[in-house]
DOGUKOL-892134 format. One record per residue: x, y, z of N, C-alpha, C in turn. Coordinates in nm, 3 decimals, always signed. Example, Ala and Ser with C-alpha at 12.3 -4.5 7.8 and 13.67 -1.06 7.14 Angstrom:
DOGUKOL-892134
(atom (+1.319 -0.569 +0.780) (+1.230 -0.450 +0.780) (+1.320 -0.330 +0.780)) (atom (+1.285 -0.225 +0.708) (+1.367 -0.106 +0.714) (+1.290 +0.003 +0.787)) 
//
This chain:
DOGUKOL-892134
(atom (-1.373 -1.037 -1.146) (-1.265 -0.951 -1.100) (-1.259 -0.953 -0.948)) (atom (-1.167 -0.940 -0.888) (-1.102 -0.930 -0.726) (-1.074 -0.804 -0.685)) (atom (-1.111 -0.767 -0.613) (-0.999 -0.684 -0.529) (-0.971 -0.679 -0.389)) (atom (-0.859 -0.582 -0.393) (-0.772 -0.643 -0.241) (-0.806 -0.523 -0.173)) (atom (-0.827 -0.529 -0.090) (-0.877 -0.426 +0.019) (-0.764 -0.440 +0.140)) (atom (-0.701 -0.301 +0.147) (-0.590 -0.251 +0.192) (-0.614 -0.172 +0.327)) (atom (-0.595 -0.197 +0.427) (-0.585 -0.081 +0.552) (-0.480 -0.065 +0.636)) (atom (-0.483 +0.058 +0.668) (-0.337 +0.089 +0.795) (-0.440 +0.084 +0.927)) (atom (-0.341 +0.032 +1.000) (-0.460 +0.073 +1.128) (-0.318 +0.026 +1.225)) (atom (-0.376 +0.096 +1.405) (-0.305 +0.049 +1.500) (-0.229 -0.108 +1.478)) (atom (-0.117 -0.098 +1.530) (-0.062 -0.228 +1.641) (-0.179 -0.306 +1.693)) (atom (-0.201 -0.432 +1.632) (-0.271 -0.555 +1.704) (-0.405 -0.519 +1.681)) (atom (-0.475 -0.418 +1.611) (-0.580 -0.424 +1.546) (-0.627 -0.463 +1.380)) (atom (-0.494 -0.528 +1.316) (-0.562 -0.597 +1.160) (-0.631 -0.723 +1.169)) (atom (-0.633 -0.730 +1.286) (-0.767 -0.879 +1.307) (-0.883 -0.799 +1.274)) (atom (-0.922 -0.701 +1.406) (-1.051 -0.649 +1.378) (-1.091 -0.651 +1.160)) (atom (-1.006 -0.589 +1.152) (-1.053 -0.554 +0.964) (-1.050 -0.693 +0.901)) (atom (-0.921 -0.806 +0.903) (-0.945 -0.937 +0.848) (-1.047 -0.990 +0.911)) (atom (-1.135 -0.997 +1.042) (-1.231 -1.029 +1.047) (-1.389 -1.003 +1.006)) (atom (-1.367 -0.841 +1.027) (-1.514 -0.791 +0.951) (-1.542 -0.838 +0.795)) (atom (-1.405 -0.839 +0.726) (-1.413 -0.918 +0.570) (-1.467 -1.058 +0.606)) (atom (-1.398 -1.125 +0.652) (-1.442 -1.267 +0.666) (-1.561 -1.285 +0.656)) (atom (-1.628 -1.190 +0.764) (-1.776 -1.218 +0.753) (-1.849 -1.189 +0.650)) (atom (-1.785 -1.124 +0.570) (-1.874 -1.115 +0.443) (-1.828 -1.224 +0.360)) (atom (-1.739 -1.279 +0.376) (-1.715 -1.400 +0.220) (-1.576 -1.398 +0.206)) (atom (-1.509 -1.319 +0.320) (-1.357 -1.332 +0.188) (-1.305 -1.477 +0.251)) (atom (-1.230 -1.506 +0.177) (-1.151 -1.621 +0.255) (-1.041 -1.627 +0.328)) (atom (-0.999 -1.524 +0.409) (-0.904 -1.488 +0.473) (-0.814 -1.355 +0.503)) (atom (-0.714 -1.325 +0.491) (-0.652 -1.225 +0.527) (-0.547 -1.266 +0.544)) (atom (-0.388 -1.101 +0.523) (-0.276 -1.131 +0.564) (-0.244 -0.978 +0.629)) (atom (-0.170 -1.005 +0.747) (-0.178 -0.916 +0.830) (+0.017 -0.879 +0.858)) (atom (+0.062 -0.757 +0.796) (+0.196 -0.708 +0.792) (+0.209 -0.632 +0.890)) (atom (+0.331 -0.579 +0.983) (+0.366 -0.500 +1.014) (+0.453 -0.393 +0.988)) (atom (+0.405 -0.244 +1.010) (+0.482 -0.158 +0.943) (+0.501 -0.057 +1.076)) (atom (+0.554 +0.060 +1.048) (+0.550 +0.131 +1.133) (+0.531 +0.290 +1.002)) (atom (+0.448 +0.412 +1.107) (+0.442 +0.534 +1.043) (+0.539 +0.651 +1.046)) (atom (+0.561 +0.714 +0.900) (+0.654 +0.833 +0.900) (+0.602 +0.965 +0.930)) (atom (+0.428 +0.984 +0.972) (+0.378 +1.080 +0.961) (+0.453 +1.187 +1.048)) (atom (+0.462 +1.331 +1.051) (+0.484 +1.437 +1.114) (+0.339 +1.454 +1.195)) (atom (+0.341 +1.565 +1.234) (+0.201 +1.619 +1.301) (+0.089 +1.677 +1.201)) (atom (-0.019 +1.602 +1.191) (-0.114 +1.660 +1.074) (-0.216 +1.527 +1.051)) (atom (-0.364 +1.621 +1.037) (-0.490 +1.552 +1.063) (-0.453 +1.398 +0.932)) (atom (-0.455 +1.500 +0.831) (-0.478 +1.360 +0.714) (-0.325 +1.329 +0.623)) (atom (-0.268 +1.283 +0.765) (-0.111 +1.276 +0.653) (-0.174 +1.117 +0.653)) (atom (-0.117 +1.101 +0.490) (-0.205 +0.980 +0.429) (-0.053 +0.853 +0.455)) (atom (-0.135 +0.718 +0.461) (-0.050 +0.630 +0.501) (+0.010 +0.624 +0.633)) (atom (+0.050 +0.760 +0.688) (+0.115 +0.767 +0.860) (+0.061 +0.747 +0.959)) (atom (-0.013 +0.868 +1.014) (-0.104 +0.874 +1.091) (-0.038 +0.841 +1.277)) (atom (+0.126 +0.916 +1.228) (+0.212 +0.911 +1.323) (+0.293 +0.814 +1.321)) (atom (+0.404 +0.814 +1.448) (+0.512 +0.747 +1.409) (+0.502 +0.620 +1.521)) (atom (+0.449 +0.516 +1.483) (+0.387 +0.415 +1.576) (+0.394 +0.296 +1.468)) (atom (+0.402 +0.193 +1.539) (+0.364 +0.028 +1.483) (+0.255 +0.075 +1.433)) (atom (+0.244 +0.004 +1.284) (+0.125 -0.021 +1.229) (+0.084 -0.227 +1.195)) (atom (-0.023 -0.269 +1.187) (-0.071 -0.320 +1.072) (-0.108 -0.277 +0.963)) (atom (-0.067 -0.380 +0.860) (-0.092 -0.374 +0.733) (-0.184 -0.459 +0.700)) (atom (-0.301 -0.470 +0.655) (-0.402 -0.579 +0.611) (-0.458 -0.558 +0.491)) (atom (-0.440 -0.688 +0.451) (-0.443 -0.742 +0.272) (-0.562 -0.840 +0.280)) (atom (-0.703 -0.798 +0.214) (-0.829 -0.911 +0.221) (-0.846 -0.910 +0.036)) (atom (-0.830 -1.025 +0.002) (-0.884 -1.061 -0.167) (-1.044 -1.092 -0.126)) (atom (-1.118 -1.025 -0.201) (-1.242 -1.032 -0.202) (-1.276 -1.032 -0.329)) (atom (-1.404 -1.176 -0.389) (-1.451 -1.137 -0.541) (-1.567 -0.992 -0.545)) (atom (-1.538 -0.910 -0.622) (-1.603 -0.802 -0.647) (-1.784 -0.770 -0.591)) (atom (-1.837 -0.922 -0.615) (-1.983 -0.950 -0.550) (-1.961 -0.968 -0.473)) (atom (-1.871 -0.948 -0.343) (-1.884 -0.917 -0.172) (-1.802 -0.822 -0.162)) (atom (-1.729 -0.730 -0.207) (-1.673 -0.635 -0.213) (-1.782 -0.501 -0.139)) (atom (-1.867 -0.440 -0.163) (-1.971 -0.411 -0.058) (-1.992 -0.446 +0.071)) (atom (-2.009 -0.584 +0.048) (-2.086 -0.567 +0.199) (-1.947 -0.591 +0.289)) (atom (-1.862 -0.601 +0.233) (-1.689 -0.647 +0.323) (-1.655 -0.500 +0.356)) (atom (-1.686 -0.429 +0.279) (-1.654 -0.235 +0.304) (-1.750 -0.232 +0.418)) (atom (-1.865 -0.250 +0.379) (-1.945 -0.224 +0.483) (-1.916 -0.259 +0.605)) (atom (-1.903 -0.374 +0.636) (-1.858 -0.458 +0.806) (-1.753 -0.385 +0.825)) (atom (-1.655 -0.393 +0.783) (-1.485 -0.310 +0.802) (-1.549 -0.178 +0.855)) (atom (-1.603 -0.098 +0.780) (-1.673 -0.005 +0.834) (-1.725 +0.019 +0.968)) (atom (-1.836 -0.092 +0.966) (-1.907 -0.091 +1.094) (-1.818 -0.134 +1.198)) (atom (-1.758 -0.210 +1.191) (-1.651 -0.255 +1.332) (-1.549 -0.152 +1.357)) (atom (-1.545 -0.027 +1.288) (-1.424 +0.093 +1.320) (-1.518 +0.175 +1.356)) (atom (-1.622 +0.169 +1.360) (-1.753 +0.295 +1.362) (-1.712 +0.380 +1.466)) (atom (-1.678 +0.291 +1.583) (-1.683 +0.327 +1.732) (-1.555 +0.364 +1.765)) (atom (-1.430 +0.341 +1.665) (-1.281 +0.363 +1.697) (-1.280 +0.528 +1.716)) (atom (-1.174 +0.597 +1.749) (-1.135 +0.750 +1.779) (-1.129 +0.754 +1.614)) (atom (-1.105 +0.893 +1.600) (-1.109 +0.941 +1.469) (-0.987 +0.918 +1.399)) (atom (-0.984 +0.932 +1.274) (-0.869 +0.889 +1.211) (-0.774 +0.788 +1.284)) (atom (-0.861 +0.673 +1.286) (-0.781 +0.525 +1.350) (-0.726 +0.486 +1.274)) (atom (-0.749 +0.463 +1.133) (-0.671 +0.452 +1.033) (-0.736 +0.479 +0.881)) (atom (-0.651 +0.378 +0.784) (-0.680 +0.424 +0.657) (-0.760 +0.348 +0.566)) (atom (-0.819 +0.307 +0.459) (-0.830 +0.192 +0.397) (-0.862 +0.259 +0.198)) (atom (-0.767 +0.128 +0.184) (-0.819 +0.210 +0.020) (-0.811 +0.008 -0.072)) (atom (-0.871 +0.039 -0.193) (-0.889 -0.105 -0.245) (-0.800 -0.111 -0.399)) (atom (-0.784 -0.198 -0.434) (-0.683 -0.173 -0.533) (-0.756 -0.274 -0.688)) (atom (-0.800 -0.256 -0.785) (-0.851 -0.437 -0.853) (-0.738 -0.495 -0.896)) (atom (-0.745 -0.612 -0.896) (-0.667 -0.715 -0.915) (-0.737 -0.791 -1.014)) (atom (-0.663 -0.770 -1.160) (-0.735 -0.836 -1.281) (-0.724 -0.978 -1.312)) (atom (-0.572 -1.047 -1.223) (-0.544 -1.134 -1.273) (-0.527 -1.200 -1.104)) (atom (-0.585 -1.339 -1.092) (-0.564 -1.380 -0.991) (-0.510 -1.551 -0.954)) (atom (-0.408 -1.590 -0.895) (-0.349 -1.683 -0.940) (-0.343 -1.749 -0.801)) (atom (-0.468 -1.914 -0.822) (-0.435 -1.984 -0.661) (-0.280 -2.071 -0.740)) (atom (-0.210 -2.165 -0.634) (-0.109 -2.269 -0.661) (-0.145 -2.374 -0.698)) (atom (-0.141 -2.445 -0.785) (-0.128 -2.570 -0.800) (-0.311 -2.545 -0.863)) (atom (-0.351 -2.439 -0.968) (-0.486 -2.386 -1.068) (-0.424 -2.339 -1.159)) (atom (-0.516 -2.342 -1.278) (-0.492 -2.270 -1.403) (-0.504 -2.122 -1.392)) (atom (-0.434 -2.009 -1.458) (-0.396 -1.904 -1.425) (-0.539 -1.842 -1.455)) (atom (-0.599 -1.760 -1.386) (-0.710 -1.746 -1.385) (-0.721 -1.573 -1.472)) (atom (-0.783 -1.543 -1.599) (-0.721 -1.411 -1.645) (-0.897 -1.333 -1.664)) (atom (-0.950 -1.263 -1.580) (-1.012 -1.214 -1.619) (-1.025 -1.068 -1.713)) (atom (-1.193 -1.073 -1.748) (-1.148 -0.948 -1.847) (-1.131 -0.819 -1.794)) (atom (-1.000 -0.740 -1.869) (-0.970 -0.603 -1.833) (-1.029 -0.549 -1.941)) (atom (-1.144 -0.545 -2.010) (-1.165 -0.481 -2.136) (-1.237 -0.358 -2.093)) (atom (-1.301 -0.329 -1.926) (-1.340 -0.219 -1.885) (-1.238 -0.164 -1.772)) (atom (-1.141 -0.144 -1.758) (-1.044 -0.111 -1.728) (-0.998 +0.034 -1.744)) (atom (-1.031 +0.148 -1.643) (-1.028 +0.237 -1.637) (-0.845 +0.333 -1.614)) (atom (-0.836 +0.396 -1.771) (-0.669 +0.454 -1.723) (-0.688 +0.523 -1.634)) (atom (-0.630 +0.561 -1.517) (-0.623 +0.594 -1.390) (-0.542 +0.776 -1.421)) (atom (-0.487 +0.790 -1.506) (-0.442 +0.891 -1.548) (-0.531 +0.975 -1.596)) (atom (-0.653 +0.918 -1.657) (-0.732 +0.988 -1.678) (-0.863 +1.068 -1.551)) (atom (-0.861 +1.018 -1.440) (-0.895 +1.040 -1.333) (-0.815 +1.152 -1.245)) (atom (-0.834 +1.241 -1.215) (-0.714 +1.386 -1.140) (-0.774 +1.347 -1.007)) (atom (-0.893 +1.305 -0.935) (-0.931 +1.276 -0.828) (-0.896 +1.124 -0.752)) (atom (-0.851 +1.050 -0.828) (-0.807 +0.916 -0.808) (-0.675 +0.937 -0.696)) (atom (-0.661 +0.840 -0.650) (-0.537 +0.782 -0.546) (-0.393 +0.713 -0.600)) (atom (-0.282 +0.768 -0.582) (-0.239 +0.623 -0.592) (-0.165 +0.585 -0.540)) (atom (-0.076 +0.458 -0.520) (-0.021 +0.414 -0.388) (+0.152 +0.415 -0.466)) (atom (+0.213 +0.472 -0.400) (+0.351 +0.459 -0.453) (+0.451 +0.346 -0.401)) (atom (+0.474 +0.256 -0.444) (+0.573 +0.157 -0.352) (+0.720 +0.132 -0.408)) (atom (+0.791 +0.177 -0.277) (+0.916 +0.230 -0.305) (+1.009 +0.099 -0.200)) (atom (+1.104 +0.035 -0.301) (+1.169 -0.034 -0.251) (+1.310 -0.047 -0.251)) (atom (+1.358 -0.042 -0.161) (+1.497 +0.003 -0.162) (+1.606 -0.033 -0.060)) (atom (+1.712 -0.052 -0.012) (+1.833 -0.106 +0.061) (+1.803 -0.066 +0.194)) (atom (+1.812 -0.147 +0.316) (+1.787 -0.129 +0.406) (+1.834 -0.009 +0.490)) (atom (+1.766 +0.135 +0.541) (+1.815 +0.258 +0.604) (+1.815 +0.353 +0.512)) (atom (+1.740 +0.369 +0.346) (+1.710 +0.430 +0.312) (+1.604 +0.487 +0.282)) (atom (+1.478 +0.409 +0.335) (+1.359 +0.448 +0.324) (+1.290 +0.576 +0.383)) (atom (+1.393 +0.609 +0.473) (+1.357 +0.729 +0.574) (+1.412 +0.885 +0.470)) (atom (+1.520 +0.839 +0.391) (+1.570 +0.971 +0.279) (+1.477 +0.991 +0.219)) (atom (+1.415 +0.861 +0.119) (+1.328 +0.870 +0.054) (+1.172 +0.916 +0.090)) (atom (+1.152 +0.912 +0.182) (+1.040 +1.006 +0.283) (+0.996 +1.116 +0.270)) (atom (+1.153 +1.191 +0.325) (+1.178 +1.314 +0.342) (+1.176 +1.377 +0.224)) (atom (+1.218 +1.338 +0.133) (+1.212 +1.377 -0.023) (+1.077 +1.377 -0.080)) (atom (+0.983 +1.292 -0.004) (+0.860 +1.228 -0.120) (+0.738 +1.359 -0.025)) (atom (+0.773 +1.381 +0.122) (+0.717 +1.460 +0.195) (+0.714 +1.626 +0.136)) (atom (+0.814 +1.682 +0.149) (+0.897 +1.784 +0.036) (+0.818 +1.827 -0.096)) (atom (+0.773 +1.697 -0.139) (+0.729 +1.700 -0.288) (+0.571 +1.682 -0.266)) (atom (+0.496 +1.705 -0.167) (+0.350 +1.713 -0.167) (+0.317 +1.559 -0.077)) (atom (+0.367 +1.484 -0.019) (+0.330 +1.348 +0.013) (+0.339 +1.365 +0.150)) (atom (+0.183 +1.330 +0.211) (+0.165 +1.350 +0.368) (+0.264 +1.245 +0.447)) (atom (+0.250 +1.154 +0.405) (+0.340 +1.033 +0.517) (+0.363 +0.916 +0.456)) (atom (+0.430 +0.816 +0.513) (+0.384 +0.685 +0.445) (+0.433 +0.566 +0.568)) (atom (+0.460 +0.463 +0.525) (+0.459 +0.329 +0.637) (+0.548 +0.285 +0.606)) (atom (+0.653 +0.242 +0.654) (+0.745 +0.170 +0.587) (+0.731 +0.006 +0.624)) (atom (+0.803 -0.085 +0.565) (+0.752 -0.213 +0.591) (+0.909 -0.310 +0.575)) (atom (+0.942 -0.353 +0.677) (+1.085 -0.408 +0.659) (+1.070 -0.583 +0.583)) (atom (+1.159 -0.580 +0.485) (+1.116 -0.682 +0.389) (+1.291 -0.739 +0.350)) (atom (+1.301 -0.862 +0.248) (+1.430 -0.913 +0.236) (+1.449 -0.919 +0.096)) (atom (+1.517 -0.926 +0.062) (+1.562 -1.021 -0.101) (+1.502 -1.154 -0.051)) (atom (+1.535 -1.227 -0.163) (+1.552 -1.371 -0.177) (+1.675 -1.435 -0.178)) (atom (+1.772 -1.335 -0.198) (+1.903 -1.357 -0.218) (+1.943 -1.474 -0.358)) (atom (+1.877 -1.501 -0.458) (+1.901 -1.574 -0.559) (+1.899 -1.508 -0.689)) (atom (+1.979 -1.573 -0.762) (+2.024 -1.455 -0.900) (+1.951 -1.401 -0.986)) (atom (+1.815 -1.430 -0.973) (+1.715 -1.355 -1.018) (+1.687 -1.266 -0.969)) (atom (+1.724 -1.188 -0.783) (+1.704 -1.071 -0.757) (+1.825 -0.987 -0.825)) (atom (+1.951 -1.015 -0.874) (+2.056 -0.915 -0.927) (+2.030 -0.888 -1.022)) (atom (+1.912 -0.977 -1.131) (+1.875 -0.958 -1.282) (+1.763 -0.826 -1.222)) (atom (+1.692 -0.886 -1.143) (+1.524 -0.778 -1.166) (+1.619 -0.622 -1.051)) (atom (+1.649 -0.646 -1.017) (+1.718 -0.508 -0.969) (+1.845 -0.482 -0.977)) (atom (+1.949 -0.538 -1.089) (+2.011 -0.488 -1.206) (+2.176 -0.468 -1.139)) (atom (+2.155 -0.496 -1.037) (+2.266 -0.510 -0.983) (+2.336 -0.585 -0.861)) (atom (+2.414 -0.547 -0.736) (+2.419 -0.682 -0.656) (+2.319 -0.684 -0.550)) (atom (+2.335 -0.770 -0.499) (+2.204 -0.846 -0.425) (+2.205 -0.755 -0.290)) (atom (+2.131 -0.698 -0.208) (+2.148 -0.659 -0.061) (+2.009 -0.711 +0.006)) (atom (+2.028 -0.826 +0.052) (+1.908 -0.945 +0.116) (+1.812 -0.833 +0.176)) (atom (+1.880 -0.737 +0.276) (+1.771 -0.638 +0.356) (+1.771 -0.495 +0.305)) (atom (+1.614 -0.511 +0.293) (+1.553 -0.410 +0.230) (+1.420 -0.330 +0.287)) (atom (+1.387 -0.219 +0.279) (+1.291 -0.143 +0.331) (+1.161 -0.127 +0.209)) (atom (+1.034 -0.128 +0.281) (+0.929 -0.079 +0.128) (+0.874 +0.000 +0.220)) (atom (+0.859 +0.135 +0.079) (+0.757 +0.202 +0.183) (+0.664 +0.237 +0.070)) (atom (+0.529 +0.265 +0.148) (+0.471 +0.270 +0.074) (+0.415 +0.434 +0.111)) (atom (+0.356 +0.516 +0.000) (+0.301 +0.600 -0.004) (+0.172 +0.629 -0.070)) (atom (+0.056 +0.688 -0.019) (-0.046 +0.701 -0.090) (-0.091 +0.873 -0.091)) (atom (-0.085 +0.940 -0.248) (-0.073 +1.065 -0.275) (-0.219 +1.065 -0.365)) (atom (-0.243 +1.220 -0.391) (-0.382 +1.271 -0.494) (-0.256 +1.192 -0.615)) (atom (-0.400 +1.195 -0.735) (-0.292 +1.133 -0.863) (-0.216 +1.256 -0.895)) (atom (-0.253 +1.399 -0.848) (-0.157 +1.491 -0.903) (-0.033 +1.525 -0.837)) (atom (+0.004 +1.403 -0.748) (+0.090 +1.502 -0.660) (+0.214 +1.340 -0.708)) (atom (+0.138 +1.283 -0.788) (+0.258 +1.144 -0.853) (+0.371 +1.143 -0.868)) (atom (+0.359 +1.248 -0.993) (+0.498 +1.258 -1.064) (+0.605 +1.336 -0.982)) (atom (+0.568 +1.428 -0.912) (+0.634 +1.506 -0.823) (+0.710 +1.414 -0.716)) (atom (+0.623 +1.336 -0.661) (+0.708 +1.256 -0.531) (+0.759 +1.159 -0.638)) (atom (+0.763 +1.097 -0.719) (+0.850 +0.972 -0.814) (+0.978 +1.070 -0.857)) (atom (+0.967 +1.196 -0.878) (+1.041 +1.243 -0.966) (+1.188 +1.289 -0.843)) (atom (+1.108 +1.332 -0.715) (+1.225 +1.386 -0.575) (+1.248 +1.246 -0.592)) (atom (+1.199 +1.111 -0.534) (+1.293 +0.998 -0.497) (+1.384 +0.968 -0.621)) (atom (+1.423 +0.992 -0.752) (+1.445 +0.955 -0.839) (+1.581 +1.020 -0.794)) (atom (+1.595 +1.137 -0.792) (+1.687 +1.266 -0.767) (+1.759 +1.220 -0.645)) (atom (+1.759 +1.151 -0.557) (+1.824 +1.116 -0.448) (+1.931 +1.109 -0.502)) (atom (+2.070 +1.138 -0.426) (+2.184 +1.069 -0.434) (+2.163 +0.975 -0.407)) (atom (+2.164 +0.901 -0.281) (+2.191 +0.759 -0.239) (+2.079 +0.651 -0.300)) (atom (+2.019 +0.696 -0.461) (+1.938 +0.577 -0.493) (+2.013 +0.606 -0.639)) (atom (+2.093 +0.668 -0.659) (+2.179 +0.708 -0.785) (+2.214 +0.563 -0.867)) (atom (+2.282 +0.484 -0.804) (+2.323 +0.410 -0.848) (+2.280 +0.285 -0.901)) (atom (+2.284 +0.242 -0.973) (+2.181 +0.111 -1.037) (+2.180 -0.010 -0.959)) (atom (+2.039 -0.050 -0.928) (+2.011 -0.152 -0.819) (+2.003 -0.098 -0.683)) (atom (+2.009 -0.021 -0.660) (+1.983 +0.073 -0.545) (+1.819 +0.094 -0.493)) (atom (+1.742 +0.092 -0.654) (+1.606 +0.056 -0.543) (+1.470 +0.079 -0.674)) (atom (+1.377 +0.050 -0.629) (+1.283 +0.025 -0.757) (+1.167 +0.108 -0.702)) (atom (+1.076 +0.201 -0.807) (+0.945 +0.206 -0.758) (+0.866 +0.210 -0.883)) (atom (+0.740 +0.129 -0.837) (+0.631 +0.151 -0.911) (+0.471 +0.221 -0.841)) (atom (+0.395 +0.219 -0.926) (+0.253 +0.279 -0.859) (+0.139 +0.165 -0.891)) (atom (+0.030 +0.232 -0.853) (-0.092 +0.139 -0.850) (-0.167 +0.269 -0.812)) (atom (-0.297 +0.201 -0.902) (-0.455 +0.291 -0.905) (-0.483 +0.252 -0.741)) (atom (-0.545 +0.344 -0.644) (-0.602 +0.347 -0.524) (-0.712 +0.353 -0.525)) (atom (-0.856 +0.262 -0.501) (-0.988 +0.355 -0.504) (-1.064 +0.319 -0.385)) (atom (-1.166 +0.408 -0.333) (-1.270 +0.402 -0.251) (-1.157 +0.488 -0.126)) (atom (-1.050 +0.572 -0.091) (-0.954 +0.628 -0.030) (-1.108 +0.634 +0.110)) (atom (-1.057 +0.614 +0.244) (-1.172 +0.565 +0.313) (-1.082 +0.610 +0.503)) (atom (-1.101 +0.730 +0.525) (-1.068 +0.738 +0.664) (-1.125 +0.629 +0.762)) (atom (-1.065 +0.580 +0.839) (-1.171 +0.468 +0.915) (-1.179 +0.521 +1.096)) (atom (-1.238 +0.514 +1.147) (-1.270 +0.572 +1.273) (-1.347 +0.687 +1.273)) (atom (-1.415 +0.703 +1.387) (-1.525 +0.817 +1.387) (-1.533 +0.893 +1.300)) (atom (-1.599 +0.942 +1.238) (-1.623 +1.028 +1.145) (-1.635 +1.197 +1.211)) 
//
């Protein structure tokens, strides 16, 4: 099994984190830019104010998964407090290009619903200039902050099938990370929007969050 180890952190610091992984084994890193919706507040989750962020994505196999927390760790040790965030996600199924689809076993596979202390990451995708409604709504409903991340269609007729209606190339994701009890509440305000009323207007799903991990001084 894999997992992807996720952090928010400053503008021009997702090297520091793709590098501390490296040194443990991973084979790389991908480094996004987002920017934060946070308001004023110690642990608004995902924000952490309204500034450029990186986004950093490390696949690590589960037997370096440790010591890759660990380094990430140690190289923020010395950062100001709440420098940023990091949480890990498993990834059951993992697929290089041009390999056989690689399916490991989910037969210990924990429902995440059954966990009230668990994380989870909400990712909300939707037409470009609405990610900021959807915020305000998901904020409202118990959700400290989140990042938004400017992203496109593909513009080919398989995006009008999977989002059900016509194509709008530019698009916003934001992502949010809430307690598992505060889920249904923020899915249920963005749902309620007017301006996502309409079909193809915008998609969200969730994902299990674990190891939820303030990074900077303690």
């Amino acid at each position: 099994m894999y997992k992807l180890i996720i952090s928010i952190v400053p503008h021009n610091c997702g090297e520091l984190i793709t590098d501390a992984a490296n040194k443990a084994g991973a084979g790389g890193g991908t480094i996004l830019m987002g920017r934060g919706t946070a308001e004023n507040s110690v642990l608004q989750l995902l924000g952490l104010g309204d500034t450029s962020k990186d986004i950093t994505f490390s696949l690590v196999d589960e037997t370096i998964y440790s010591d890759a927390l660990d380094k990430i760790l140690e190289a923020t040790s010395a950062k100001k407090a709440h420098f940023g965030v990091l949480f890990t996600i498993d990834i059951n199924n993992f697929l290089k290009m041009g390999t056989d689809f690689n399916k490991t076993d989910t037969s210990k596979e924990v429902n995440p619903m059954t966990d009230e202390n668990s994380y989870q990451l909400i990712h909300i995708i939707v037409n470009k200039g609405y990610a900021e409604d959807a915020m305000a709504v998901a904020r409202k409903a118990g959700a400290g902050g989140g990042t938004i991340i400017s992203a496109r269609g593909t513009a080919k007729e398989t995006d009008a099938e999977f989002f059900g209606a016509k194509i709008v190339p530019e698009k916003d994701m934001l992502l949010i990370l809430v307690p598992q009890n505060k889920k249904d509440d923020v899915i249920k305000a963005v749902q309620d929007l007017p301006c996502l009323s309409e079909a193809g207007s915008g998609i969200v799903f969730t994902s299990k969050a674990d190891d939820f991990t303030l990074l900077g001084k303690k």
